[in-house]
N, C-alpha and C positions, 0 to 999 in steps of 0.2 A: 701975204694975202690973208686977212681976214675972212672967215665965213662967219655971216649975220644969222641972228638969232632965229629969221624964219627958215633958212637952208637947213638948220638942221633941226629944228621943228616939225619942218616937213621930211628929211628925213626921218624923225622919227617917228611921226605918222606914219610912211611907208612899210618903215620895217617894221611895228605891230600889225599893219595889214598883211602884209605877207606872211607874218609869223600864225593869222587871224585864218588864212587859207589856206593852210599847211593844217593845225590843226581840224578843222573843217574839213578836210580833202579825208584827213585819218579817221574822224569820227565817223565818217557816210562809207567809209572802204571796209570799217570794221561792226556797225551796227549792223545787228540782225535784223535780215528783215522778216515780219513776223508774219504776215500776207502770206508767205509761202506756207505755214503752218494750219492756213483755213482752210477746212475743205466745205467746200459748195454744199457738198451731199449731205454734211449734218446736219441740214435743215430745210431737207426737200418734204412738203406736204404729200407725197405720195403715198406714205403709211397710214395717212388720214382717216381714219374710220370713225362715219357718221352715227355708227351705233356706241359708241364712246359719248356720247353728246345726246342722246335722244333723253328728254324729257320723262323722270318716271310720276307717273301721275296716279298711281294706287291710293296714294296719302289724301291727295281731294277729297275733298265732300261732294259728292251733288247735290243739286235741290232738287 
C-alpha cells in the first residue's frame, strides 16, 4: 500500500502546525508580561499645580 503524495503533504503540514502551537503555547507561557510593571499612579494629575503654569507677565510693555 502506497501513500500518495497529498497524505503526506498533509501530513506534513500537520506536523509544522502542531510543531507551530507548541512553540506559540511556550513563547505566551514564558513572555513577560510588562502591563503588570505599570502603575496607574505615575501619572495621576493630582500633583497638578496651576501656579506652575501662570503666566509671568513683568516682561510686557504697556501702552
Amino acid at each position: 500500500m502506497k501513500t500518495s503524495k497529498l497524505v503526506k503533504f498533509l501530513a506534513f503540514i500537520g506536523a509544522l502546525t502542531i510543531i507551530g502551537v507548541i512553540v506559540f503555547a511556550i513563547y505566551k507561557f514564558m513572555k513577560p508580561d510588562y502591563l503588570d510593571e505599570y502603575d496607574d499612579n505615575d501619572y495621576d494629575d493630582d500633583d497638578f499645580d496651576e501656579e506652575d503654569f501662570e503666566i509671568d507677565t513683568d516682561f510686557v510693555e504697556e501702552n
